[in-house]
N, C-alpha and C positions, 0 to 999 in steps of 0.2 A: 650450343645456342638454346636448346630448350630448357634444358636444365636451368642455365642464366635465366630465362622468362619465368622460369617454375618458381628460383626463389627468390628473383624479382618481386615478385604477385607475393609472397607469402610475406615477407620482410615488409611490404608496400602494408597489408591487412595486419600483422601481427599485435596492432598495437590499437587496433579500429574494437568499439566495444562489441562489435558482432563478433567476433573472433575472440571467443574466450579461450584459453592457454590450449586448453584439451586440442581442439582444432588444429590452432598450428602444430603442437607436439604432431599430432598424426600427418598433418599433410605432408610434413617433414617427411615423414617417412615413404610418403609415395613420391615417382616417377611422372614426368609429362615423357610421354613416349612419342607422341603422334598427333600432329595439327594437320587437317584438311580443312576443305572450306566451310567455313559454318560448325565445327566439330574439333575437339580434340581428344585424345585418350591417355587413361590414368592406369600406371600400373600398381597396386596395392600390394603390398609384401604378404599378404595373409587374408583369411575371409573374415578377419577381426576388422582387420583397418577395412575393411570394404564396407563391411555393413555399414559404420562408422562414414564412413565417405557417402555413401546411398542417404544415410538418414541426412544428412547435411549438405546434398544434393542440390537444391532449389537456392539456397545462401551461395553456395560457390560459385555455383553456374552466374548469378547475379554479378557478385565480384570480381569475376576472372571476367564475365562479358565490358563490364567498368575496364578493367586493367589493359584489354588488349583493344578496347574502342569499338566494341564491335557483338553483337548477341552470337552467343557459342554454344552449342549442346557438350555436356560432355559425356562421356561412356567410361565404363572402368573394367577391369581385368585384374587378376590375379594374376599376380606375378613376380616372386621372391628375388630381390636386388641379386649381382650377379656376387659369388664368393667364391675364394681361389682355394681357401681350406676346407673352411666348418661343411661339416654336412647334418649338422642340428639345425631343425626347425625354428626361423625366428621368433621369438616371442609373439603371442597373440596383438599387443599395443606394445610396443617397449620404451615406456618414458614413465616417470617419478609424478604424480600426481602433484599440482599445487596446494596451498592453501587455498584458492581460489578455486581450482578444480573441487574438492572436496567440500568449501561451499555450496557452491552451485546443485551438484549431487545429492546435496541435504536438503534437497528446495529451497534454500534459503536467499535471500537478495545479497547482493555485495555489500549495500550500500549502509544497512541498519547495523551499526556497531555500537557501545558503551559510548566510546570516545563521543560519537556527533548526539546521542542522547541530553537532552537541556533537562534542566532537574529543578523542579519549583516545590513550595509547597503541597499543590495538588498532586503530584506524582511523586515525590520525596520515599512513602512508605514502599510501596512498589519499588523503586531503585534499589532502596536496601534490602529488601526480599531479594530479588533479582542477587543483586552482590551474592548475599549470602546461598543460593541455588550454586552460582558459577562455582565459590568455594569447596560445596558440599553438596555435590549434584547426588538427590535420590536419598538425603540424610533430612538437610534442611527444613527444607518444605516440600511435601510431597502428597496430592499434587499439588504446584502453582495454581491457582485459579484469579485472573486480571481480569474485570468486567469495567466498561462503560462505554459511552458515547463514542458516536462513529468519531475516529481524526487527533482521540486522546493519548495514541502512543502506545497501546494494548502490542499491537502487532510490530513495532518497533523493541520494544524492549525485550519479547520473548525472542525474537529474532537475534538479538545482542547478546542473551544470554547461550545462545546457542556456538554461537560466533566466537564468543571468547572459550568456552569449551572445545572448541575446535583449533585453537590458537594454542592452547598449551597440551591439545592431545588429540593430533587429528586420525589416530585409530579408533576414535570412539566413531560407534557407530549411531549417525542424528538423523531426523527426520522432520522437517515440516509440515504439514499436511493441515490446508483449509477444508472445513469442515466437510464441504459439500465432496470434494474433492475424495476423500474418505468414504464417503456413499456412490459416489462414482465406481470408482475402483472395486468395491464389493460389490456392486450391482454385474460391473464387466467381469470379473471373479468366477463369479455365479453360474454365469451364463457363459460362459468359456468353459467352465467347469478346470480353473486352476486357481480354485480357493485355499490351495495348500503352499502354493506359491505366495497369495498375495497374506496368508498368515503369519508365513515364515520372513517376508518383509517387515511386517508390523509389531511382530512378537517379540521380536528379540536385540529391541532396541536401547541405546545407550540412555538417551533422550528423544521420549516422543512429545513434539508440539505440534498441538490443535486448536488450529484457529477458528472463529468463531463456533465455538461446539454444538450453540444454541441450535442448527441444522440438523444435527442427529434427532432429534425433540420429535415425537410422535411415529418415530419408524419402529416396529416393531424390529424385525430382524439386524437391521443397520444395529439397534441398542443393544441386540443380546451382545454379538460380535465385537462391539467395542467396549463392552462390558467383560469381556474375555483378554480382547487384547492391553486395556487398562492392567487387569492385576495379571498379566504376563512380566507386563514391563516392570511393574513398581514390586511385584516378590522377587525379580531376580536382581533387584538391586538399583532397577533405571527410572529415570526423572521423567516425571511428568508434569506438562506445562499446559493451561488450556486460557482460553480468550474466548471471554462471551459480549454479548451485549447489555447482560444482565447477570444477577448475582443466578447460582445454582437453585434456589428456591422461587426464583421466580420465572424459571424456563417453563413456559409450558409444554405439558405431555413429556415428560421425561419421568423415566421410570424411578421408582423410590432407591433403588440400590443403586442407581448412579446417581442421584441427587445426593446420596449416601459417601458414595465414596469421593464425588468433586467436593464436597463438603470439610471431608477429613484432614484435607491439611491445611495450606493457606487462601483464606478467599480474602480478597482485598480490591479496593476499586481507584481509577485512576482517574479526577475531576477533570472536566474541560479545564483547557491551562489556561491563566490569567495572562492579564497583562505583561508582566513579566516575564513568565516563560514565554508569552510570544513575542515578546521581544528578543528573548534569547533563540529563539527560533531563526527569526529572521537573520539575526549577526551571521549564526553559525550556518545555514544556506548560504548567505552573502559570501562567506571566507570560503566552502566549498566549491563554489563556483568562480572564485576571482571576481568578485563585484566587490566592488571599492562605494561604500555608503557609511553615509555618517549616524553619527545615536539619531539623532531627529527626527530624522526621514523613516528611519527600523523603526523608531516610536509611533511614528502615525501610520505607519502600514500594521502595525501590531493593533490600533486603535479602531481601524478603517477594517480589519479582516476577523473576524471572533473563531472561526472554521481553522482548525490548526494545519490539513491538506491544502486549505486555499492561500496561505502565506505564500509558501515558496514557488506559485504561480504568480500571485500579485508582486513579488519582488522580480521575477523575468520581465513581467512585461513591462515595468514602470523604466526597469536597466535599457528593452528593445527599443524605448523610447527615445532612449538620451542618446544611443550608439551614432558616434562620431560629432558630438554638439555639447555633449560635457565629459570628465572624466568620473565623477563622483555624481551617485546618485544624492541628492539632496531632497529640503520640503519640498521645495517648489516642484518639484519634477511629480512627487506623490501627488500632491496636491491634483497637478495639473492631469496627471492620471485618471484619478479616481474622479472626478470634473466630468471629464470626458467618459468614463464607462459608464455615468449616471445618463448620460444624457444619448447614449447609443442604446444601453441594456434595458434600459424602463419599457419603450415600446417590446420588448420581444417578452414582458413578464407578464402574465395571467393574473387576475385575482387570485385562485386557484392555491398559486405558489406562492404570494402574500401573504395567506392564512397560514402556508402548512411553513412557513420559514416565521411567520411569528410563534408560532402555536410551539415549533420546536424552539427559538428562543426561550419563551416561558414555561418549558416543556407542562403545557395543556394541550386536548384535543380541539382536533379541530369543531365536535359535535358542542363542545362547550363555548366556542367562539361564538356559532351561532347558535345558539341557546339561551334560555332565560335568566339562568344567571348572574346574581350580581356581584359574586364574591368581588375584593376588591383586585384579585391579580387578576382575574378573566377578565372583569370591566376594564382594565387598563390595556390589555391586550387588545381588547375588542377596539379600546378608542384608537389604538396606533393603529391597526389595520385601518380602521375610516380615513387617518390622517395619511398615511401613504397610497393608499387608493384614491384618494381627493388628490393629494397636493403633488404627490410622484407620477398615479399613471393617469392623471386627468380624468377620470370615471365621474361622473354624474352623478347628483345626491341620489335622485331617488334609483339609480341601477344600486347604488352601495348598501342601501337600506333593503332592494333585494334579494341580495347576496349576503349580505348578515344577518337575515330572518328581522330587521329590525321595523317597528310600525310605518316610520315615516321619513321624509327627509329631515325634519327638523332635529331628529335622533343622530343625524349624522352630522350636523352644522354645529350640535354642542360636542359630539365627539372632538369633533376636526377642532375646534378652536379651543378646546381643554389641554390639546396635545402641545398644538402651537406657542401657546401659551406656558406650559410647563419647557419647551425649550426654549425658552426666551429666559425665563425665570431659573433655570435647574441648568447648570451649565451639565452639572452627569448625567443628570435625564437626558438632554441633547448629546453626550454621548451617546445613549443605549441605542435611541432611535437611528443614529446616523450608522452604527455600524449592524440596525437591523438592514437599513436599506443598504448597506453596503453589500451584507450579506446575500440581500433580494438579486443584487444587480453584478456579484462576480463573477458570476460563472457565462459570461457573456463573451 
């Protein structure tokens, strides 16, 4: 009977995404020995599977308290399954790693592959770098270096390149590792005093990626360190991959000899994606998830959202909308979406965040919005913040003329109606504006 309960539970979670392979493999191998009230207990074949079971403690207890209807502690023990011959020691874990296990293991997401990667002009060069890395890891290009804007795919594609190297050779030894993450770990190193441990982690890798690197930028120690671990990797042969927000010359505080060496092989950048790659975005989220939407509706959500992370949120919610009232997402559905997030999200939006989502639109500062300035892209900036301040969050002329450093309100009555007027007249110009405010009011 318990046994029956034990792979019950396991069979019931094996395929739940909390339960990645590694798990079941091991739970597999323990014993339900013992149910009392409130309590059961777990025999482990060895002090591998325990630790293992200990660190994944808090997830179990969760799902087993689900599975038996009821909140359970559980307790474990060593205790080697019963055998009638062998008298060897069972293996420490005895099960064949996945592709999946070995993912995970390399930091990596499941989810970031070549295949779901959408490929436009803006990213095109980058793809083929990429191809050509997976080819010729550590020949190619070395290192990779991918810089731009948050939401462009930077961390997608380095992840895919990693992904498909572990698909045709999953003894290579990979590693993910976000920036901060890297100075984390050396800092805890340090001060544990097992900086020879966390060397021999990082040194002797097959392929090492780092994400946003730009974090390292002004630490002295953190930059010698990974100025070491860099040419470990790349003399003995292994790829280097790195992701910044900015090209290598424009980090600031980073030392000359690693400005030196991220320089040395590929530096290349990947544009916010257009329309078309976000429309292709959206498809391919759509087919991922089983949402059934037609070109039109992917065309106006692609229209309606400029932020490449905020796509395949704006496709849940507009699907959560229609569940059980259509089968196919359609316009109307977007339409009637995005309608309704205007007219909830406005109030909860600040001036504040107005500025700094136009100002990143037209990537100026915000000190240049309110400023003297009259270049022609600032001036236009400055008039669309009037006009969504006016006409989106109802604000009063003369608070807008405070807030924009501007003399008076009548500064703000020609803004607002220059604006008005250019979408009345500029059907594209009435694009830009409507997917700034779209932009102002997603995240709602």
């Amino acid at each position: 009977m318990l046994t029956a309960l034990w792979n019950d539970f396991i069979n019931k979670n094996e395929q739940s995404h909390l339960f990645v392979p590694m798990v079941a493999s091991v739970l597999k191998q323990v014993r339900l020995i013992e149910i009392k009230e409130g309590g059961v207990l777990l025999a482990c074949p060895n002090q591998g599977s325990r630790i293992y079971v200990l660190g994944k403690i808090l997830l179990i207890e969760r799902l087993f308290s689900e599975h038996v209807g009821k909140k359970t502690k559980i307790k474990t023990i060593i205790q080697p399954a019963p055998s009638k011959k062998t008298k060897e020691n069972p293996p420490l874990l005895s099960f064949q790693p996945t592709t999946e296990d070995v993912v995970t293991r390399s930091g990596l997401s499941q989810k970031y592959q070549m295949d779901n990667f959408a490929v436009s002009p803006t990213n095109q060069v980058a793809y083929a770098a990429a191809q050509a890395v997976i080819e010729r890891p550590g020949t190619a290009y070395n290192p990779l270096f991918i810089h731009g804007g948050v939401g462009v795919g930077k961390t997608h594609l380095a992840q895919a390149v990693a992904r498909s190297i572990i698909n045709t050779n999953p003894e290579k030894k990979i590693f993910f590792c976000p920036g901060d993450q890297f100075t984390n770990e050396l800092i805890d190193s340090i001060r544990g005093k097992t900086t020879e441990r966390f060397r021999k982690k990082y040194r002797h890798l097959s392929l090492l990626i780092v994400d946003d690197v730009q974090f390292i930028a002004g630490k002295v120690g953190i930059q010698e360190e990974f100025f070491h671990t860099f040419n470990s990797v790349v003399s003995a042969g292994g790829q280097v991959i790195l992701t910044s927000d900015r090209p290598p010359q424009e980090i600031k505080n980073l030392e000359d000899r690693l400005r030196s060496r991220f320089g040395g092989g590929l530096v290349l950048d990947i544009q916010p994606p257009d329309f078309e790659l976000r429309c292709a975005i959206v498809l391919i989220k759509a087919k991922e998830k089983s949402i059934a939407i037609d070109i039109e509706a992917a065309k106006l959500i692609a229209e309606r959202v400029v932020d490449a992370r905020s796509l395949e949120g704006a496709l849940i919610s507009v699907y959560a909308k229609i569940i059980g009232k259509q089968e196919v997402v359609d316009s109307a559905a977007v339409d009637l979406y995005f309608s309704q997030q205007i007219d909830r999200g406005v109030a909860k939006k600040g001036p504040s965040e107005v500025v700094r989502t136009i100002c990143s639109f037209y990537n100026i500062k915000p000190s240049q919005i309110r400023g003297p300035v009259r270049e022609e892209k600032i001036a236009r900036a400055r008039q669309v913040a009037m006009y969504v301040m006016r006409k989106i969050l109802k604000i009063n002329l003369s608070e807008i003329a405070f807030l924009l450093k501007r003399k008076d309100h009548t500064t703000i009555i020609h803004g607002v109606n220059k604006i008005q007027g250019l979408t009345i007249s500029n059907p594209i110009f009435k694009q830009e504006v409507d997917r700034i405010i779209q932009s102002i009011t997603s995240s709602t």
